[in-house]
N, C-alpha and C positions, 0 to 999 in steps of 0.2 A: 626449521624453515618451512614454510607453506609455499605453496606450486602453486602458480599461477598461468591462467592461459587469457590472451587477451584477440577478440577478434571485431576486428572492425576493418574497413575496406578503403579507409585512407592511412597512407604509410606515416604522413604527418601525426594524424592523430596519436598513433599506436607511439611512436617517437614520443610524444610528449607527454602520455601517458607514463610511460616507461621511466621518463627523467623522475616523472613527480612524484613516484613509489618510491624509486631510487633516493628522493632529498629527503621522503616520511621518515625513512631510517625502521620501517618497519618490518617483521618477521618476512615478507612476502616476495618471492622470487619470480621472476616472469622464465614460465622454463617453454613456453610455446606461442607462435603466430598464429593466427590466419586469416585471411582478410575475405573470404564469402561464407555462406549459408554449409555450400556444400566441405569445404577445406578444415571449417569450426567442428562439423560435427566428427570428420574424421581422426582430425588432432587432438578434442576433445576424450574419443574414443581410444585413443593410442597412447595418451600422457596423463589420462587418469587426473587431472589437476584439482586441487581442494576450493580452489576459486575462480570465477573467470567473469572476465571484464569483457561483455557485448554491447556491440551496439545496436541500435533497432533495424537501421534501412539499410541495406548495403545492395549489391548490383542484383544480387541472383535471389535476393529474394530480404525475410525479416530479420530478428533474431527471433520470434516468437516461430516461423517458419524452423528456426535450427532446433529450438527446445521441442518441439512438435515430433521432429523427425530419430530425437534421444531416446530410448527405452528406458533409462534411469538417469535421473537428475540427482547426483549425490555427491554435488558441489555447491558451495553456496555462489548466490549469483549478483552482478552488479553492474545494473545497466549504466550503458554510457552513450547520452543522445542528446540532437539538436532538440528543441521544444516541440512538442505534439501535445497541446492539451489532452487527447484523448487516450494518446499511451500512457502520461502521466496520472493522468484519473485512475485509471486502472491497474497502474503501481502504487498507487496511495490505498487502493481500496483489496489489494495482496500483497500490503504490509512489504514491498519486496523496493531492493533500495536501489535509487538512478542517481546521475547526476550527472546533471547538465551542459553541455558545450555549450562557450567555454569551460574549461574546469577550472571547479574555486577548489584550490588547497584545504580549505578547513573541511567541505564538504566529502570528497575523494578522501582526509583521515577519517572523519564519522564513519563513513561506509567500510572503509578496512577496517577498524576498531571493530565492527559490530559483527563483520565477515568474521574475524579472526576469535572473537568470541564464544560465534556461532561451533564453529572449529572445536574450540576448546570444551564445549560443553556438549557438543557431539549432539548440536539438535538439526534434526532434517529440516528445510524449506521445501522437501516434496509437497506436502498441501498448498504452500500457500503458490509454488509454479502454475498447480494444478488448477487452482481460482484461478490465477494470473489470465491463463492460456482458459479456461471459460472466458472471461469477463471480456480478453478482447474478436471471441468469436462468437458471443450471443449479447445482441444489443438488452433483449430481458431474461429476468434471471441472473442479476449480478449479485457476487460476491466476494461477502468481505472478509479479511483476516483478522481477527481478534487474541491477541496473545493474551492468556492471564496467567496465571501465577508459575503454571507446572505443564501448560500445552496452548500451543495455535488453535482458535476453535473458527470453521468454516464457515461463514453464516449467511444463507441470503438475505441478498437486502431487505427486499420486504415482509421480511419476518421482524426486523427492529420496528418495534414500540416506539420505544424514547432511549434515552439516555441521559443518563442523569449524573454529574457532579461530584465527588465522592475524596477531595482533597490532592492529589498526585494520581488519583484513579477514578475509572468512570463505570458505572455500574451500567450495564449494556441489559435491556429487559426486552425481552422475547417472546414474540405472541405465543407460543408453548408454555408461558409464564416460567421457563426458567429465566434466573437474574444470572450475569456474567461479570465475574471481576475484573475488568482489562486495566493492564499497565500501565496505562496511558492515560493522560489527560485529557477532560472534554475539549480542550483547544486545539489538541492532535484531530478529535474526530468533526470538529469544525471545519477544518481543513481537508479530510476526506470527502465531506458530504460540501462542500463549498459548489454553488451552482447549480446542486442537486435538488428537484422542483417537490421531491414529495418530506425533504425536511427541511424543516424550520426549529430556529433559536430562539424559544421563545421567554427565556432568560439568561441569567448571567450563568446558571447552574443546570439548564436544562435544552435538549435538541429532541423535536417530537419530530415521528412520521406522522405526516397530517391525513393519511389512509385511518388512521387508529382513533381520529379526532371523532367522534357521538354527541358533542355536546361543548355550549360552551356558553356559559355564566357570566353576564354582563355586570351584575352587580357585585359580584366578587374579583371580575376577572381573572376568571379560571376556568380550563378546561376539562371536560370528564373524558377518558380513555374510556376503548370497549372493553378492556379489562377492568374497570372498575377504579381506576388510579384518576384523581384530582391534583392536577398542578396547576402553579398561578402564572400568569400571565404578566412579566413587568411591565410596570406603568412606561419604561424605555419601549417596550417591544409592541406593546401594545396596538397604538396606531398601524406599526407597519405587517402584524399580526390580523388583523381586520382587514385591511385591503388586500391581504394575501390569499387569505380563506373567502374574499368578497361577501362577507358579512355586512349587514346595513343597521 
């Protein structure tokens, strides 16, 4: 069985929490409480647990505050919060998994499933806390988690090029001109970078940072990267690709 610790600061919550592991039917035992900043770390500390359920806001302070004040993160972690777009961006962008009040059942299994994976194959989420806790205490300078084949790779943002398409995987290209294999579909990293003003989609198969843009080819519609890479432009994307860049 896997140990679990869950800390959030409404007794409700933690109750209903608790029922819905309990109905998952999964490995996962809730062996500790605690409902602030300062109670989490100490129980954290004392029950050693393989996985633990936070929430973001609680009285005395975040949970980003509790993971701050841990010297070792070597548990996997799974946030559990009302909506903040901007903690959520920043869990999309350290690969590190929430889920939402209300809790949706199918959502809460993913997230065990993947905790409990993590577990079994004995991989650390130290790097990607580590982004986490950058990202939400430096407005620039963010970054992002990239898992590929055999490791988590750190990347600041505006080191990504583009990214580009690659069937169940997206080739992640790096102004240091290494290429990244990540796991994930460019639909996943659509959804990381969503809202995000320095990248754009500017195909079905393709996400540019528009920093990277040098050039760009009216008659082909295509754009030249400063590394030397030409990609085209869908005649879909195109119009809202112009007005984006305020090309005339």
């Amino acid at each position: 069985m896997i140990g679990g610790v869950i800390i959030d600061d409404e007794t409700k919550s933690r109750e209903v929490l608790k029922f819905l592991l309990k109905e998952l039917e999964k490995d996962v035992v809730i062996i500790g409480e605690a409902n602030s900043v300062k109670s989490g770390v100490e129980i954290i500390e004392e029950l050693n647990p393989q996985v633990v359920f936070l929430d973001v806001e609680m009285l005395d302070g975040t949970g980003f505050n509790l993971l701050e004040e841990l010297s070792n993160v070597d548990f996997k972690l799974i946030f559990i919060t009302a909506y903040d777009s901007y903690a959520i961006q920043a869990f999309k962008y350290s690969a590190v998994d929430y889920i939402l009040k209300p809790i949706d059942t199918d959502e809460l299994e993913n997230a065990v499933e993947r905790a409990i994976q993590l577990i079994e194959d004995e991989i650390s989420n130290d790097f990607q806390i580590k982004a986490l806790l950058n990202n939400i205490t430096h407005d620039s300078k963010k970054q992002i988690a990239v898992s590929s084949a055999n490791k988590i790779n750190i990347i600041n943002e505006e080191d990504i090029v583009c990214l580009i398409a690659d069937g169940n995987y997206t080739n992640v290209i790096v102004a240091n001109q290494n290429k990244i294999v990540a796991t994930k579909p460019l639909k996943y990293f659509n959804s990381v970078f969503d809202n995000q003003k320095d990248f754009f989609r500017i195909s079905k198969s393709c996400i540019v940072n528009k920093r990277y843009i040098s050039a760009f080819n009216k008659s082909t519609s295509s754009i030249e990267l400063q590394n030397k890479m030409e990609l085209e432009v869908s005649r879909r994307r195109k119009k809202d690709f112009i007005q984006e860049l305020n090309l005339i």
